[in-house]
C-alpha positions in Angstrom: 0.0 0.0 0.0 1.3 3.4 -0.8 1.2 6.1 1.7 -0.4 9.8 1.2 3.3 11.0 0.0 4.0 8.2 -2.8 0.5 8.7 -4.0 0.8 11.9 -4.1 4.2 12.0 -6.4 2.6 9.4 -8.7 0.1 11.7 -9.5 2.6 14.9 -9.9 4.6 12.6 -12.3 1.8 12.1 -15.0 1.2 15.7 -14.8 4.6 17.1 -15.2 7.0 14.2 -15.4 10.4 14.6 -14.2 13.1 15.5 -17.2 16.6 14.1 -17.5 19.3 16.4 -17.7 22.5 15.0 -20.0 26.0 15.5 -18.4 26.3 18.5 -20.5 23.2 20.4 -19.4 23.7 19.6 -16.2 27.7 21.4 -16.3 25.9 24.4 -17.8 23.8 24.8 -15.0 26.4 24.0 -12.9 28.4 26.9 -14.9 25.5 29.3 -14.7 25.4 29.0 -11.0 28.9 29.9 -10.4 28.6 32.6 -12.5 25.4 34.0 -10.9 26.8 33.4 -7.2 29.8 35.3 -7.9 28.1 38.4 -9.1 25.9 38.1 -6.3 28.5 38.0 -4.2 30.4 41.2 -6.1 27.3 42.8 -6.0 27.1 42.2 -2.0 30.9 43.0 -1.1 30.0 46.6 -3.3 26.7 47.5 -2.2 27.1 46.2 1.4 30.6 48.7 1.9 28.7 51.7 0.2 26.0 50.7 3.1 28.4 50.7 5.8 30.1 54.5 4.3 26.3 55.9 4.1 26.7 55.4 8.1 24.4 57.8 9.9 22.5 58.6 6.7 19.3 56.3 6.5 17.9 57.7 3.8 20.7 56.9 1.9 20.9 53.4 3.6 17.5 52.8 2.8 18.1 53.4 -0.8 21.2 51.1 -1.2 19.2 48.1 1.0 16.6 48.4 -2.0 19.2 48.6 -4.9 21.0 45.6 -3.1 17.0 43.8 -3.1 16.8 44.5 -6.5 20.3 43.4 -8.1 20.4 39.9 -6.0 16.7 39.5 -7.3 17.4 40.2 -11.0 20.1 38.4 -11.0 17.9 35.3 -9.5 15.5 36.0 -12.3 18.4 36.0 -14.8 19.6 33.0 -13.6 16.3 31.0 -13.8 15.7 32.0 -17.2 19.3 31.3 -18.2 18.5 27.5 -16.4 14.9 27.0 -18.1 16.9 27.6 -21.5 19.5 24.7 -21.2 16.5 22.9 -19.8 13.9 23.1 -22.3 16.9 22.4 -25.1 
């Protein structure tokens, strides 16, 4: 008998069934990844220094926090897309 979680992963699987990746798409994505994390990080290192320097002004603070937000989350978005790409072939 399968439990509530197996049945439940059977029925995902017809829907949308689980792709292979070939060694190469996978060292893309790998590739990708380290890309993306290290301008994330550059982007951190930069943004997080100009943070501490805007010390005692918070509107400036403020401002940078949000740029910050906004880079790491483009960059996330960039990164998906780049992955669904290689993915879909």
């Amino acid at each position: 008998m399968k439990s509530a979680y197996e049945l439940a992963m059977s029925r995902l699987e017809k829907e949308a069934p689980i792709q292979k990746l070939s060694d190469d798409q996978k060292r893309q994505i790998a590739e990708i990844d380290s890309e993306i994390n290290a301008k994330i990080a550059e982007k951190k290192v930069f943004l997080e220094g100009e943070i501490i320097k805007s010390a005692g002004d918070s509107l400036a603070q403020d401002e940078l926090r949000r740029q910050l937000a906004s880079e790491l989350a483009r960059l996330e978005e960039k990164r998906e897309e780049r992955k669904d790409r290689i993915r879909k072939g």
